[in-house]
C-alpha positions as CSV (number, residue, x, y, z in Angstrom):
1,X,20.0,0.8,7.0
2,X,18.3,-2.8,6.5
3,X,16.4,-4.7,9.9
4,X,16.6,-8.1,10.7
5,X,12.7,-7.6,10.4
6,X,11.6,-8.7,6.9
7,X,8.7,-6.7,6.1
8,X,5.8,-8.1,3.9
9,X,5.1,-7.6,0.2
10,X,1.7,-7.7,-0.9
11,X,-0.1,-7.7,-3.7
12,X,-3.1,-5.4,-5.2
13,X,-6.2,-8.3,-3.7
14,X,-4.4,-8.2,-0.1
15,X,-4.3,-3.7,-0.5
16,X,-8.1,-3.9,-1.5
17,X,-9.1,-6.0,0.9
18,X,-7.1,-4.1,3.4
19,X,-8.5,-0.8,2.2
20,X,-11.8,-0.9,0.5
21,X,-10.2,0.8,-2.3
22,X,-10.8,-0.4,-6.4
23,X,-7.6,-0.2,-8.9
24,X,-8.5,2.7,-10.1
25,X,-8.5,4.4,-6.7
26,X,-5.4,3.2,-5.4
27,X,-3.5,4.0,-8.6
28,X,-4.6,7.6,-8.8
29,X,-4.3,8.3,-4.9
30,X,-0.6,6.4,-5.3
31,X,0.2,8.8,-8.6
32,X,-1.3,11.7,-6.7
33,X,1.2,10.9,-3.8
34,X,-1.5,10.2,-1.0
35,X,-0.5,6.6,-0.7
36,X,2.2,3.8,-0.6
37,X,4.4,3.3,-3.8
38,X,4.4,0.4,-5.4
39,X,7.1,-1.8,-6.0
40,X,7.8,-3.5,-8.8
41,X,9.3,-7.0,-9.4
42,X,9.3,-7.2,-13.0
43,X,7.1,-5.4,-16.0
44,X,3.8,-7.1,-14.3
45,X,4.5,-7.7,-10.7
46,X,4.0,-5.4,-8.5
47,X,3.5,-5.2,-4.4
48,X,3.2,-2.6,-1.7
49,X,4.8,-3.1,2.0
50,X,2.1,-4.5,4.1
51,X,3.4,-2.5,6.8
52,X,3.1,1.2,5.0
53,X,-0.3,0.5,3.7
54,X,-1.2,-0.5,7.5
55,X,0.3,2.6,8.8
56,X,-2.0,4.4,5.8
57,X,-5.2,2.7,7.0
58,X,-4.4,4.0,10.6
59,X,-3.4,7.2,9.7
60,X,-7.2,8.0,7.7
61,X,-8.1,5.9,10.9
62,X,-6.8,8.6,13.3
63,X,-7.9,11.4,10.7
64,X,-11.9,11.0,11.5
65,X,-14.3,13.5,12.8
């Protein structure tokens, strides 16, 4: 089921900036299935939905002591 909402793509700068997070963390949280999948556009493009990388961000938000 597709919205009339298009939802942003961004790339691996806009995720770090986002999430404080280096390459090499996001890719091995991402592989270990604690964060967004990528998407990719072709064999060296590749984005994450702004709005699921958002919703990570507030979930770790909401998951402080």
């Amino acid at each position: 089921v597709y919205s009339n909402m298009t939802q942003s793509l961004i790339d691996y700068k806009a995720v770090s900036n986002l999430t404080g997070l280096s390459r090499s963390t996001i890719y091995r949280i991402e592989m270990a299935g604690n964060f967004p999948k990528r998407i990719a556009l072709s064999n060296r493009c590749v984005r994450w939905p702004l709005l699921e990388v958002e919703e990570w961000v507030i979930q770790k938000m909401e998951g402080r002591a």
